[in-house]
Residue, then its C-alpha position, 0 to 999 in steps of 0.5 A: x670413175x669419181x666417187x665423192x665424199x659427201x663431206x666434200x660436195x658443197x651445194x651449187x658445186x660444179x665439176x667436169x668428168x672426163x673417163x680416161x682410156x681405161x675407164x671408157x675401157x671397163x664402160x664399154x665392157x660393161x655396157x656391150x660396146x664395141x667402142x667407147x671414144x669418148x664420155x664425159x659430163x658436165x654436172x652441177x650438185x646441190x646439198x640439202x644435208x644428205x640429199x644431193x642433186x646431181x644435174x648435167x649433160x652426159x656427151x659420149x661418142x660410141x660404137x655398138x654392134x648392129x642388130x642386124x649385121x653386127x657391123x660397127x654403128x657410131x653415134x653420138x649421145x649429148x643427154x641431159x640428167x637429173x639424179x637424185x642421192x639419198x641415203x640408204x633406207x633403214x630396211x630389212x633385207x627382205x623388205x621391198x622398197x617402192x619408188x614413186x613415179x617423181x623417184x625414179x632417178x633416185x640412187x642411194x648412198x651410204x651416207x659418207x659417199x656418192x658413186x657419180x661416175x657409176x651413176x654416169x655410165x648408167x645414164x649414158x646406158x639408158x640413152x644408148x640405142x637399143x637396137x642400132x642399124x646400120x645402112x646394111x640392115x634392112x636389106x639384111x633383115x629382109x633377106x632373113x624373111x624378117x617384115x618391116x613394121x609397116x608390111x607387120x602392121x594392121x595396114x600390112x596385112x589389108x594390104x597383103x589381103x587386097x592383093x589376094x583377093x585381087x588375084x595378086x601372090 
């Protein structure tokens, strides 16, 4: 997807992305997807000097896999974000940076351009479901012997005691 030039971004710019085939291709290849029917963002840049602020919405429509089954589960993403571009650090190689809790969205460039549209398919993999189900799953999950988060839990387990004790399997 886009990379811009700084030279080229003027504070309060606004521009609209849309990955065409092969670009929604290569995210769904390197994010794990089984789809990737659409991506697209709306974002709005501010420039102070070599700081560029990047503020939108991420909207895809995606297929993932289900944690369960395996079958396809859609879903829509309709995320908004906030990134933050700075320049690279002049650091050793070895040298660890550490990023505070406000920095957390910082991305660094290398003072002539910014990888937005890289920065766009890491938004959109962070707000992916981390385990998609489909309807089929719990019936599946329970078949595999795997216990649901209530029937796991400390009222769970009171409640398989007080069945036993009350002469209940």
């Amino acid at each position: 997807m886009d990379t811009l030039s700084l030279a080229n971004i003027r504070d309060g710019d606004h521009r609209d992305f849309r990955a065409n085939e092969a670009e929604r291709e290569a995210i769904a290849k390197r994010l794990g997807l089984l789809g990737l029917e659409r991506f697209e963002a709306n974002v709005t840049l501010s420039k102070d000097g070599q700081k560029i602020d990047a503020t939108g919405q991420v909207r895809a429509k995606v297929t993932q896999a289900c944690v369960a089954t395996g079958e396809p589960v859609a879903s829509t993403i309709d995320e908004p974000f906030t990134l933050r571009f700075i320049p690279e650090p002049d650091v050793d190689a070895d040298e660890e940076i550490e990023l505070g809790q406000d920095e957390l969205d910082v991305i660094f460039h290398d003072g002539t351009t910014i990888a937005l549209g890289d920065a766009l398919a890491d938004t959109l993999a962070l707000a992916l479901d981390p385990y998609p189900r489909s309807p089929e799953a719990e019936a599946h999950l329970k078949e595999a012997g795997v216990l649901s988060e209530e029937e796991a839990g400390p009222f769970g387990a009171l409640a398989d005691l007080k069945r036993k004790m009350e002469g209940g399997d």
